[in-house]
C-alpha positions in Angstrom: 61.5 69.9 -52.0 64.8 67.8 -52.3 65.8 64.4 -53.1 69.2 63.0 -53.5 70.4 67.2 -53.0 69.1 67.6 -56.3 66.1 70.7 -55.9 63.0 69.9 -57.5 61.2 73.2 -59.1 57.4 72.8 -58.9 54.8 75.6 -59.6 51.0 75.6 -59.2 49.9 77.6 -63.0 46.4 77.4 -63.2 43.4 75.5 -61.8 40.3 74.6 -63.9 37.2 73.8 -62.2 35.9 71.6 -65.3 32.8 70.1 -64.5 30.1 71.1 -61.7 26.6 69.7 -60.5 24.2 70.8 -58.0 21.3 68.1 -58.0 18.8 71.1 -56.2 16.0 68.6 -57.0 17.5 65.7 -54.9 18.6 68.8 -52.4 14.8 70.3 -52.1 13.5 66.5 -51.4 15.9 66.1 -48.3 13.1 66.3 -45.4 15.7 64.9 -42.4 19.7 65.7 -43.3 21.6 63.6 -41.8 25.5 64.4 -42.4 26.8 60.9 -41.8 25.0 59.2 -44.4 26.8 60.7 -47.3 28.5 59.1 -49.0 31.8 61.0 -51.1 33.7 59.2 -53.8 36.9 60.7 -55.0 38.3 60.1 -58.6 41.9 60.7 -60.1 44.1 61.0 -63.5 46.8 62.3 -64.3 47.7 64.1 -67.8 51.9 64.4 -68.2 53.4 66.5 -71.2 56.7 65.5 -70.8 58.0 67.6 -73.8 56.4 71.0 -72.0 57.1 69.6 -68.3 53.2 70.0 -67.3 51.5 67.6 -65.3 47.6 68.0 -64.3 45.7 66.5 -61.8 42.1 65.9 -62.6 40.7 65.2 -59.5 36.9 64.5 -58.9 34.3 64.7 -55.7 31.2 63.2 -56.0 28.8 63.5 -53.0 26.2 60.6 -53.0 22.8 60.5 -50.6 20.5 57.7 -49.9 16.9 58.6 -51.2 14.0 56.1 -50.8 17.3 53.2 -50.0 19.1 54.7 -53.5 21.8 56.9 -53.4 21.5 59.5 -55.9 24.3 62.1 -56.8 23.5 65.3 -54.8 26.7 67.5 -56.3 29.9 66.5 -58.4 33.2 68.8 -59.2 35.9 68.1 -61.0 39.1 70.5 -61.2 42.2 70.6 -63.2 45.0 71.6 -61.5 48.1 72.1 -64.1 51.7 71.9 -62.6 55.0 73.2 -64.1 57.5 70.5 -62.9 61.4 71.0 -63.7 62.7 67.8 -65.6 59.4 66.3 -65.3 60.5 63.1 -67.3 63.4 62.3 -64.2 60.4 62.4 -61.3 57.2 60.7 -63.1 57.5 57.4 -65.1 54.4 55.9 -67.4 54.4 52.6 -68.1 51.1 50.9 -69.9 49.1 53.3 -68.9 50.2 53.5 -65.2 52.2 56.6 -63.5 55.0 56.0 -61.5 56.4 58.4 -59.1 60.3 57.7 -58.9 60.2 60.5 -56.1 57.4 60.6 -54.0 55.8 63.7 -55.0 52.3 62.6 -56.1 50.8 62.9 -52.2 51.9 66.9 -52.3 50.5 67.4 -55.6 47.1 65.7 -54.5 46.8 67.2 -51.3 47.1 70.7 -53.0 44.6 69.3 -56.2 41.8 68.2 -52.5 42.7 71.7 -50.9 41.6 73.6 -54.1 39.0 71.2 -54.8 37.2 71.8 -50.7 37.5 75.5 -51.1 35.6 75.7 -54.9 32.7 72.7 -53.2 32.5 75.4 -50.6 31.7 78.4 -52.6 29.3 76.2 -55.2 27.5 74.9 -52.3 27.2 78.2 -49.8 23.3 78.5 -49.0 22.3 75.0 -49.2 22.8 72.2 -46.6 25.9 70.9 -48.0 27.5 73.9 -46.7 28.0 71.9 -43.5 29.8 69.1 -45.5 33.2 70.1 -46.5 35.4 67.8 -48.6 37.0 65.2 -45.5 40.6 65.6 -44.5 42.4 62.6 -46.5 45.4 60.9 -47.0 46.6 61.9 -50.3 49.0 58.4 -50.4 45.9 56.6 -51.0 44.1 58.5 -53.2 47.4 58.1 -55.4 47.1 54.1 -55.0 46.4 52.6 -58.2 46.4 56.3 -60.6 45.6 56.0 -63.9 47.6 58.2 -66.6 44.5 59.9 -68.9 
């Protein structure tokens, strides 16, 4: 990527599923699946080092289904997806709490944190019927509307 001619060095190091829920209770009571009433919530933080120039994205998926009129949580991920940025501290401001991207960078890193995050929900949930729900295709510009530093 480059800005201003100056080359920004980003690397993908690791990425952490942290947290994982199969509800197979709310799963098994499903009689009638019907794909377009569930309902998927996406969460966001970000955790800057500045002094090692790591940034992760925690990014969570919660898929919700409507049971007797309630929704009820049928799975949940959450993933960690650690970046090695080059002179972090010149491309991502915090300021009470609040990340600013001086750059633009914050959709690519998100759409890479969603692309990991649809390929682990597809392996966790192989063999049941939410193998025919894949994490939507989404516009990482507004996921990143309003993130929260951790």
């Amino acid at each position: 990527m480059e800005t201003e001619n100056k080359q920004i060095e980003i690397r993908l190091l690791k990425v952490k599923e942290t947290n994982f829920c199969l509800n197979t209770e709310v799963l098994d009571s499903i009689t009638d699946f019907d794909i377009n009433k569930i309902q998927i919530e996406f969460g966001l933080k970000a955790e800057p080092k500045f002094e090692d120039n790591i940034f992760t994205l925690h990014i969570l998926v919660k898929y919700m289904y409507p049971i007797n009129g309630r929704p009820e949580k049928i799975t949940e991920l959450t993933t960690a997806n650690t970046f090695k940025i080059k002179e972090l501290k010149d491309i991502i401001k915090c300021n009470d709490n609040e990340i600013q991207d001086t750059i633009g960078i914050l959709p690519t890193l998100v759409g890479v944190a969603v692309g990991t995050l649809r390929g682990i929900l597809i392996v966790k949930t192989a063999g049941t019927i939410l193998s025919e729900c894949p994490v939507p295709i989404i516009n990482p510009t507004e996921l990143c509307e309003g993130m929260k530093k951790k």
